[in-house]
PDB file as gemmi writes it, atoms N, CA and C in Angstrom:
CRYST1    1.000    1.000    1.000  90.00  90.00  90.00 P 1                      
ATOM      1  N   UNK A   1     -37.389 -55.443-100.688  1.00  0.00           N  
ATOM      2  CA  UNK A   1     -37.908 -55.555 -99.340  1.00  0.00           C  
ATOM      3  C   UNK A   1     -36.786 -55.805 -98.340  1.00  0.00           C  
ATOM      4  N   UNK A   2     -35.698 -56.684 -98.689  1.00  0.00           N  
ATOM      5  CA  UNK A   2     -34.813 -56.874 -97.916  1.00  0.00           C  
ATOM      6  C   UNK A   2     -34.233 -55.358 -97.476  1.00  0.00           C  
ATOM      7  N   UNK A   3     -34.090 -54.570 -98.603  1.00  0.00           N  
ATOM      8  CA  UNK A   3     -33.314 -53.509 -97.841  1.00  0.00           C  
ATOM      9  C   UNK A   3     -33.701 -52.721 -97.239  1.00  0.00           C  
ATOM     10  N   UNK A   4     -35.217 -52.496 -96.811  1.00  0.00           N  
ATOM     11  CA  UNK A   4     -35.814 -51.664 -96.054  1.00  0.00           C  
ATOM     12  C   UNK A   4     -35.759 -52.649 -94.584  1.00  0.00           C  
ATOM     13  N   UNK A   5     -35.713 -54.032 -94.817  1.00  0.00           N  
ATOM     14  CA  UNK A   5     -36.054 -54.373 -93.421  1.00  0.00           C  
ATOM     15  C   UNK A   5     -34.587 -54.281 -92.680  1.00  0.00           C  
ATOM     16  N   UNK A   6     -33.251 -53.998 -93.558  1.00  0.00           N  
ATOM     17  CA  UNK A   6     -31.826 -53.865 -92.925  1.00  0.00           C  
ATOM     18  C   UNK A   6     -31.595 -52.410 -92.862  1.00  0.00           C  
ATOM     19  N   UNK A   7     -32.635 -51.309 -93.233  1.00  0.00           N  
ATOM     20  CA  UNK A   7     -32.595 -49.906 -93.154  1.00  0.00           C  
ATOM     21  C   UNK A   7     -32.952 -49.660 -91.939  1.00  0.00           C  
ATOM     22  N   UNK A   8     -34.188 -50.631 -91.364  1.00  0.00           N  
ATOM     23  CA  UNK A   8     -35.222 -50.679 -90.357  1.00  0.00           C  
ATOM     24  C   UNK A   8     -34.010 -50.962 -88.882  1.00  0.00           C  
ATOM     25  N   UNK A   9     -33.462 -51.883 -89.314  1.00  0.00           N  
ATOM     26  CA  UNK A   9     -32.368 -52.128 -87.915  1.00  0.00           C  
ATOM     27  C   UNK A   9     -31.686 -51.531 -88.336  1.00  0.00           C  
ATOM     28  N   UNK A  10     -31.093 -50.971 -89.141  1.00  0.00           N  
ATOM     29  CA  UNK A  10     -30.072 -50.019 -89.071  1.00  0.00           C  
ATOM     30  C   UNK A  10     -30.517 -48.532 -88.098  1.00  0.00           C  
ATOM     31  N   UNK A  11     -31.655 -48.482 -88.507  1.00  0.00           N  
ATOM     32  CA  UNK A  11     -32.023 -46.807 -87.874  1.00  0.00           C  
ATOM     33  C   UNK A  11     -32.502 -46.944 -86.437  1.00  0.00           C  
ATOM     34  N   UNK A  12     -32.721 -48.978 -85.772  1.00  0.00           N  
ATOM     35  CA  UNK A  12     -32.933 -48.925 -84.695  1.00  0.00           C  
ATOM     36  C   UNK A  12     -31.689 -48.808 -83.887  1.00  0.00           C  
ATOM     37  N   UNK A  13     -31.134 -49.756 -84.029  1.00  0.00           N  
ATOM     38  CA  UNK A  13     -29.471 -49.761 -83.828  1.00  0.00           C  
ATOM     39  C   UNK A  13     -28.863 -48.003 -83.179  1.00  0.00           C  
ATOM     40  N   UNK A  14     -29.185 -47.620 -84.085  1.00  0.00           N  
ATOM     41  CA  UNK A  14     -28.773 -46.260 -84.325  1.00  0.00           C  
ATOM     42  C   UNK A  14     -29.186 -45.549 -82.919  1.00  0.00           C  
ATOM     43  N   UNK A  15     -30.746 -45.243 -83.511  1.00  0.00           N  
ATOM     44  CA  UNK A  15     -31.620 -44.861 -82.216  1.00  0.00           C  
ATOM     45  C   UNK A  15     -31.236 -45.452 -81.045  1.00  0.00           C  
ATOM     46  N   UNK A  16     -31.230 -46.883 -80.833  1.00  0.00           N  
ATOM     47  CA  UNK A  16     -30.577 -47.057 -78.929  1.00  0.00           C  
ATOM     48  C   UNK A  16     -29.151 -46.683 -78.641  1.00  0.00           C  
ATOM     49  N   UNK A  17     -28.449 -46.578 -79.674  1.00  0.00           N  
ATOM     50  CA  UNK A  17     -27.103 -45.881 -78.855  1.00  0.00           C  
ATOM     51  C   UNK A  17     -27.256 -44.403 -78.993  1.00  0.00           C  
ATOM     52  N   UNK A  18     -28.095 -43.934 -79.627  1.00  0.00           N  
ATOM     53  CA  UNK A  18     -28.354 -42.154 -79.193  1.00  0.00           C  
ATOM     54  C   UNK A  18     -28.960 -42.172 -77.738  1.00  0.00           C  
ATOM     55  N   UNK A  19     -30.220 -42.967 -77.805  1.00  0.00           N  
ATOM     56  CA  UNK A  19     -30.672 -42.905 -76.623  1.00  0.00           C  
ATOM     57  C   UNK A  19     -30.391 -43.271 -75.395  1.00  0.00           C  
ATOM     58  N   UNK A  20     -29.472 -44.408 -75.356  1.00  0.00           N  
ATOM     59  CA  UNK A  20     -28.548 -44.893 -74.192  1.00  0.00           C  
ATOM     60  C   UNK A  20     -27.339 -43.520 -73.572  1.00  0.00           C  
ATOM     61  N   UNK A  21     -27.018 -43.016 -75.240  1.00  0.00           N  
ATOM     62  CA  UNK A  21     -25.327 -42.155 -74.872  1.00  0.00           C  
ATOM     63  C   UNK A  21     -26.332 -40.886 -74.010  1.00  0.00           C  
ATOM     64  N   UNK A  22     -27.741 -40.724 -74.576  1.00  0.00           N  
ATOM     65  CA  UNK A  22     -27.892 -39.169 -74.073  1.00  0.00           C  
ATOM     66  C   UNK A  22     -28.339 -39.585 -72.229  1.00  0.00           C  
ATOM     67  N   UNK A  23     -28.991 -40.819 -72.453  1.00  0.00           N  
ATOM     68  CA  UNK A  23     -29.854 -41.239 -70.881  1.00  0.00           C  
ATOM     69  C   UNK A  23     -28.376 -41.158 -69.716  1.00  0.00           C  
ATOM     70  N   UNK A  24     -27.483 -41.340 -70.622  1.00  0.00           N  
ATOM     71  CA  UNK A  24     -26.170 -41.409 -69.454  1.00  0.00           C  
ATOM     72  C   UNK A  24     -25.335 -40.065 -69.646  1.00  0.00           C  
ATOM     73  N   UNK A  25     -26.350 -39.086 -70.810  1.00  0.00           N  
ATOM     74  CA  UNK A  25     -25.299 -37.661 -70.448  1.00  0.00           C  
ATOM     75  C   UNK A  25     -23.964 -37.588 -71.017  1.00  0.00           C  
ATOM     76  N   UNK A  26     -23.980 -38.715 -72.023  1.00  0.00           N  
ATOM     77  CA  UNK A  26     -22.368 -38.423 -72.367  1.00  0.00           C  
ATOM     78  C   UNK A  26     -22.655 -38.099 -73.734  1.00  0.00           C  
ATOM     79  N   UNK A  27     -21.311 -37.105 -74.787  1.00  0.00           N  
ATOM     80  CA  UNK A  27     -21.072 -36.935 -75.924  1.00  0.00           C  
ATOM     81  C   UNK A  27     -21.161 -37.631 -76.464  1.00  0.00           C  
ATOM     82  N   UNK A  28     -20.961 -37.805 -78.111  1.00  0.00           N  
ATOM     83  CA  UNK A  28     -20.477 -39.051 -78.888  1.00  0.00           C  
ATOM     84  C   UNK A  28     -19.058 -39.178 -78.390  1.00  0.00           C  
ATOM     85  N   UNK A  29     -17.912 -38.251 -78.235  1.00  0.00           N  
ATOM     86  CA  UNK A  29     -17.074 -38.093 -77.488  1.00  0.00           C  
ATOM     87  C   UNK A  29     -16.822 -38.922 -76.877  1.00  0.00           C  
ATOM     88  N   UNK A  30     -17.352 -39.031 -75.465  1.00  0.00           N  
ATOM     89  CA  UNK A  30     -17.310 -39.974 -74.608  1.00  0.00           C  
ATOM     90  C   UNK A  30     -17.879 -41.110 -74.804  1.00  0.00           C  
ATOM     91  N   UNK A  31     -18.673 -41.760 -75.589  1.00  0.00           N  
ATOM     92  CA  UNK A  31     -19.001 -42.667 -76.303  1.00  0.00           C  
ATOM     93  C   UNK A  31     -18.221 -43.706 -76.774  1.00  0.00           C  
ATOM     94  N   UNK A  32     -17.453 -42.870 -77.798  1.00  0.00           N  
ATOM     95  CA  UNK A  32     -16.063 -43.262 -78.609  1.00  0.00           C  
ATOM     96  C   UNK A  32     -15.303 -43.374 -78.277  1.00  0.00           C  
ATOM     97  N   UNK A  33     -14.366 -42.875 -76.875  1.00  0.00           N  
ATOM     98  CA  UNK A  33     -13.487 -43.076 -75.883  1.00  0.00           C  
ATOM     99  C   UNK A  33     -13.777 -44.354 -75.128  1.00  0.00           C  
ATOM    100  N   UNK A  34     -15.307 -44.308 -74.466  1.00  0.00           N  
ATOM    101  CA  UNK A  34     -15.486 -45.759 -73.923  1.00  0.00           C  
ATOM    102  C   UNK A  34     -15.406 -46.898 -74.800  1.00  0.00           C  
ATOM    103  N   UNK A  35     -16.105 -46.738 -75.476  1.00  0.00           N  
ATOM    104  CA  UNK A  35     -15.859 -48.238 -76.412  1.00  0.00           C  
ATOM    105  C   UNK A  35     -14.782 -47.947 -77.694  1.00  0.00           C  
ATOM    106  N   UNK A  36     -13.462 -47.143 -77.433  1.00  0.00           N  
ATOM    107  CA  UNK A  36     -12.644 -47.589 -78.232  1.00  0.00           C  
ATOM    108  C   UNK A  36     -12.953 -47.652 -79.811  1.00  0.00           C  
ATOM    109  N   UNK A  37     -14.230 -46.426 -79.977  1.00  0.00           N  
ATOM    110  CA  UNK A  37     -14.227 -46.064 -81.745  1.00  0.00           C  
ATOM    111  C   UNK A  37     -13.951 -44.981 -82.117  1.00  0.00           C  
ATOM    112  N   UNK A  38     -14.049 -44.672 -83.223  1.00  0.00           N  
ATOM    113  CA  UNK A  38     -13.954 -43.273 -83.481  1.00  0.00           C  
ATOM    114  C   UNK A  38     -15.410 -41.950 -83.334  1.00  0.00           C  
ATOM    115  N   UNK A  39     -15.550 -41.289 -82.945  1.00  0.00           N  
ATOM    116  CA  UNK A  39     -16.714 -39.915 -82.844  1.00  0.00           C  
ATOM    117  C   UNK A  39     -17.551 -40.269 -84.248  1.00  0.00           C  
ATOM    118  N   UNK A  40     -16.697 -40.312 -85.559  1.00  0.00           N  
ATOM    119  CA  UNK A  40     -16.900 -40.474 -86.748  1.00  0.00           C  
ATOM    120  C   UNK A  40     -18.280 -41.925 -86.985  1.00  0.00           C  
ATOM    121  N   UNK A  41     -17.539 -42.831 -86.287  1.00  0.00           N  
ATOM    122  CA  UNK A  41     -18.253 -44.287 -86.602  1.00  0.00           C  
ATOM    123  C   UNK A  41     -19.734 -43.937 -85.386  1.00  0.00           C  
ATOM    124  N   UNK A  42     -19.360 -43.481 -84.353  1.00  0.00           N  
ATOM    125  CA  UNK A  42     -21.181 -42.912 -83.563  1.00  0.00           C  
ATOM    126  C   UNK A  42     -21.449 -42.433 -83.984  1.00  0.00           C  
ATOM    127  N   UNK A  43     -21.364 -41.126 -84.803  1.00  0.00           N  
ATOM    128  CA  UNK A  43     -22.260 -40.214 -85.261  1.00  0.00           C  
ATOM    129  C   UNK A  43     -22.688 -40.874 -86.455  1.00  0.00           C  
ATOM    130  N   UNK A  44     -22.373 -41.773 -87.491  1.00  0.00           N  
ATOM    131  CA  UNK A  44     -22.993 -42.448 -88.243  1.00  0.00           C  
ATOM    132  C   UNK A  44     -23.842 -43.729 -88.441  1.00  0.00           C  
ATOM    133  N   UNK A  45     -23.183 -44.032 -86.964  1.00  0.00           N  
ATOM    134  CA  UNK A  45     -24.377 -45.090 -86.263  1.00  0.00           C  
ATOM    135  C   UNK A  45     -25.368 -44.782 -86.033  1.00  0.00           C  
ATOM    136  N   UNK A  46     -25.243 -43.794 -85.110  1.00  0.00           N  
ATOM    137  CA  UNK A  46     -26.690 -43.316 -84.922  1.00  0.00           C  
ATOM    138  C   UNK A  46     -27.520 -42.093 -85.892  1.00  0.00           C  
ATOM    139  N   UNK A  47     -26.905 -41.973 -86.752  1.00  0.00           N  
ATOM    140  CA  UNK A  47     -28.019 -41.513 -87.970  1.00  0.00           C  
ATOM    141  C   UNK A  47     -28.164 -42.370 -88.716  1.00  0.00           C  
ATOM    142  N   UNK A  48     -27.837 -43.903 -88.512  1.00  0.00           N  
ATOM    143  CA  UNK A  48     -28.399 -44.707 -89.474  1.00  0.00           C  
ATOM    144  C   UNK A  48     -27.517 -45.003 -90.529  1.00  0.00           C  
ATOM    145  N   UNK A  49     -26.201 -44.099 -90.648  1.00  0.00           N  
ATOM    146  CA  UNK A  49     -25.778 -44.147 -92.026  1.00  0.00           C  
ATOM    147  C   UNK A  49     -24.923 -45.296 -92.558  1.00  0.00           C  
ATOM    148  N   UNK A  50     -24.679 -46.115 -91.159  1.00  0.00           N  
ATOM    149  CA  UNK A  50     -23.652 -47.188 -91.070  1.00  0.00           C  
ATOM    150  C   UNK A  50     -24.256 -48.417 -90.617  1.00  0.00           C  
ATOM    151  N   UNK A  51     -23.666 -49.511 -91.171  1.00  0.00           N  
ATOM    152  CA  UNK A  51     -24.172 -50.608 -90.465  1.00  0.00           C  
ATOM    153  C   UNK A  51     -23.313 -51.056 -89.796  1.00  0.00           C  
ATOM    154  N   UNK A  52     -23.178 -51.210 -88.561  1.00  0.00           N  
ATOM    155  CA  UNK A  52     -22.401 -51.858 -87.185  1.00  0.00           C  
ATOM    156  C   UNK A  52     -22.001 -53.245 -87.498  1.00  0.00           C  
ATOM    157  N   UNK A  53     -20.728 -53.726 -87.459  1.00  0.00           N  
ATOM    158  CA  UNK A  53     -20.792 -55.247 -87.283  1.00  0.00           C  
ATOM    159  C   UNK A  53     -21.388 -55.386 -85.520  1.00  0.00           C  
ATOM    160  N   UNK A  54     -21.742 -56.545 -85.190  1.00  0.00           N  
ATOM    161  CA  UNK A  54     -22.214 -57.137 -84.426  1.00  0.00           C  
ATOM    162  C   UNK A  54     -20.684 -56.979 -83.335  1.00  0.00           C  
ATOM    163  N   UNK A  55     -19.499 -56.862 -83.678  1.00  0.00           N  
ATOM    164  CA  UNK A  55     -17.966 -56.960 -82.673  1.00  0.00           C  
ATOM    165  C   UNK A  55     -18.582 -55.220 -82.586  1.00  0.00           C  
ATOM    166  N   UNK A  56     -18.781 -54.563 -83.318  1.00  0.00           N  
ATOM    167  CA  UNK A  56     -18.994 -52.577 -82.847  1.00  0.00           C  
ATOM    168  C   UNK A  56     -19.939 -52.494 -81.666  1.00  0.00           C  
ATOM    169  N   UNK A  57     -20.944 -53.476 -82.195  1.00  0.00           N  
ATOM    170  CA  UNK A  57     -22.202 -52.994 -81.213  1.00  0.00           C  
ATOM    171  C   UNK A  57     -22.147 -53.813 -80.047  1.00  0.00           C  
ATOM    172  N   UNK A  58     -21.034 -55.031 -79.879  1.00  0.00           N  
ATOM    173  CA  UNK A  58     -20.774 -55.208 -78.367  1.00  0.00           C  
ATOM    174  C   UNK A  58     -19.894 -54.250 -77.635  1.00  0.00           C  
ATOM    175  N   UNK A  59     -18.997 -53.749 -78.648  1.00  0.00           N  
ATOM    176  CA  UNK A  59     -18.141 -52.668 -77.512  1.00  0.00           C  
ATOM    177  C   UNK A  59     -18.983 -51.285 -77.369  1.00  0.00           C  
ATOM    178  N   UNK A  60     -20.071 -51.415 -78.190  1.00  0.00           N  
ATOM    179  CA  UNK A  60     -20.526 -50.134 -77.746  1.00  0.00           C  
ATOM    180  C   UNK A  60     -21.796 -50.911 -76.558  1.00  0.00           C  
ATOM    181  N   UNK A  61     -22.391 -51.623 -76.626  1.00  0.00           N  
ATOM    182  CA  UNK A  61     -22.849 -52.298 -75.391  1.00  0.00           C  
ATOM    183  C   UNK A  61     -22.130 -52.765 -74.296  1.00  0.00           C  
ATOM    184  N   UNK A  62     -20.652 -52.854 -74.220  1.00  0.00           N  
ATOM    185  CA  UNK A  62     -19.724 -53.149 -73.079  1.00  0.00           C  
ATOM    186  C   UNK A  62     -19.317 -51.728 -72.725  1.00  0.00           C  
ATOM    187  N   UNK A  63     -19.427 -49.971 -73.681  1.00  0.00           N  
ATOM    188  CA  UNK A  63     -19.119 -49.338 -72.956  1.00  0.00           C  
ATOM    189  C   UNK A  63     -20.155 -49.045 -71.902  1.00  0.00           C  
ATOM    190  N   UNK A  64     -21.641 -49.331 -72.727  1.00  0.00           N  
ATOM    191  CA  UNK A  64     -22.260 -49.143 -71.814  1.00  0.00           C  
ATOM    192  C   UNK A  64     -22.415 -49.951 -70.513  1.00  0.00           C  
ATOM    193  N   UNK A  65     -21.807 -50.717 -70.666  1.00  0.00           N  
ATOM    194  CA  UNK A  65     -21.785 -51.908 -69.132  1.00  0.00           C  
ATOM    195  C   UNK A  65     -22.725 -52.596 -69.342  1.00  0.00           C  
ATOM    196  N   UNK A  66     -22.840 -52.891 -70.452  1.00  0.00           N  
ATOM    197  CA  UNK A  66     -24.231 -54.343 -70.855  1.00  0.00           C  
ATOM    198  C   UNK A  66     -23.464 -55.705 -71.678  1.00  0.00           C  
ATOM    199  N   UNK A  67     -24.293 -56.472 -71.632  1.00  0.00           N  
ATOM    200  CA  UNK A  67     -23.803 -57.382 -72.451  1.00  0.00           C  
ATOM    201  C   UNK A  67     -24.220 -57.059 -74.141  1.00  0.00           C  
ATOM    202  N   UNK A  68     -24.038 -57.844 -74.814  1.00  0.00           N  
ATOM    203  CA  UNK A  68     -24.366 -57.381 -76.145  1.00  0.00           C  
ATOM    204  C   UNK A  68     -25.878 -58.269 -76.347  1.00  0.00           C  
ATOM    205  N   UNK A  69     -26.479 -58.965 -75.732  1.00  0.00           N  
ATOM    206  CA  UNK A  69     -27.570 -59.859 -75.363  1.00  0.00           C  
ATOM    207  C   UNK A  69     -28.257 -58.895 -74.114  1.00  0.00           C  
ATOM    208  N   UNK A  70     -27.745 -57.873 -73.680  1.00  0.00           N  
ATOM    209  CA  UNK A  70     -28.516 -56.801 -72.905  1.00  0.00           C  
ATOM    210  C   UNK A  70     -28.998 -55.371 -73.856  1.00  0.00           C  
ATOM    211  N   UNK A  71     -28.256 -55.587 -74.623  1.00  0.00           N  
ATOM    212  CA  UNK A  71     -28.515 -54.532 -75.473  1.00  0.00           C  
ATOM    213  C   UNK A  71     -29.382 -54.667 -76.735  1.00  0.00           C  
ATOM    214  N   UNK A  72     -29.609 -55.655 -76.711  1.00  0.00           N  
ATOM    215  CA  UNK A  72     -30.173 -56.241 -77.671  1.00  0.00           C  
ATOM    216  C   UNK A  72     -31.506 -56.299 -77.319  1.00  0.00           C  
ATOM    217  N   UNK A  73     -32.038 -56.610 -75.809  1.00  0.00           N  
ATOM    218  CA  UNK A  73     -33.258 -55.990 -74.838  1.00  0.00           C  
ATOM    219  C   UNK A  73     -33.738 -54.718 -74.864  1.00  0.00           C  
ATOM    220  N   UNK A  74     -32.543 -53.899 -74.554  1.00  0.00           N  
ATOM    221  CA  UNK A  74     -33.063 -52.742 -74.985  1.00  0.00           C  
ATOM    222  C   UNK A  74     -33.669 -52.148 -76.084  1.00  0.00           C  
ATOM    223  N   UNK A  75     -32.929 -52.707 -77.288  1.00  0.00           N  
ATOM    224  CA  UNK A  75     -33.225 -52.139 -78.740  1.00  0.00           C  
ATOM    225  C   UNK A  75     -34.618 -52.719 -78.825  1.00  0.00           C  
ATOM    226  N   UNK A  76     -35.548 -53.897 -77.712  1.00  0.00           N  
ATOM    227  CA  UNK A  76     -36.431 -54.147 -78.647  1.00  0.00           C  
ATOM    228  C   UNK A  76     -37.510 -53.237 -77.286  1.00  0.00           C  
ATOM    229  N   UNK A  77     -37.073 -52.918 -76.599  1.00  0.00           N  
ATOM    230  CA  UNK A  77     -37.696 -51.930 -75.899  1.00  0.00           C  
ATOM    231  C   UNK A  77     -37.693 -50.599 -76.511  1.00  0.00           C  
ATOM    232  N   UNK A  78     -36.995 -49.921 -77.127  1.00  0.00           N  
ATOM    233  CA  UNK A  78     -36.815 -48.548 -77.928  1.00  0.00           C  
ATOM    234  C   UNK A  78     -37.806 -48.960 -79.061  1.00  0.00           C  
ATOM    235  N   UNK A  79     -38.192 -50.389 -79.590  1.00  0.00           N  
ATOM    236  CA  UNK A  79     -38.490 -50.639 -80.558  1.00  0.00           C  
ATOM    237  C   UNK A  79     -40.078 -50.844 -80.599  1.00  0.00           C  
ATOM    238  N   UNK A  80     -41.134 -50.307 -79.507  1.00  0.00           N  
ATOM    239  CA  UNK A  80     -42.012 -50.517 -78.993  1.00  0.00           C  
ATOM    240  C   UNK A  80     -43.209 -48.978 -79.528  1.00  0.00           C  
TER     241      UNK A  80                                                      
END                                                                             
């Protein structure tokens, strides 16, 4: 059970930075440039295939100009 409920945030996780990168029109590309990762580590974020430390998913919430406690709002809004 545990690992479906860390599959479950994994694939949400995932889902709000697809849906954030596309609502703002940018590539994974530009994604990975803003927050300083690789194309490689978004595109596996957001299919779920990776699990983010909590330091990934603030710089990917600081590229987006959120806090990582703003983004964390969002995900439970995507999560609705």
């Amino acid at each position: 059970m545990e690992t479906k409920k860390i599959n479950n945030i994994t694939s949400l996780v995932g889902l709000s930075v697809k849906l954030e990168r596309v609502k703002r029109n940018w590539s994974q590309e530009e994604l990975a440039f803003q927050s300083k990762l690789s194309k490689t580590s978004i595109g596996s974020i957001e299919r779920g295939l990776s699990v983010p430390s909590v330091e990934t998913v603030e710089k990917i919430a600081n590229a987006f100009g959120m806090s990582f406690f703003e983004f964390i709002d969002v995900m439970k809004i995507y999560n609705k």
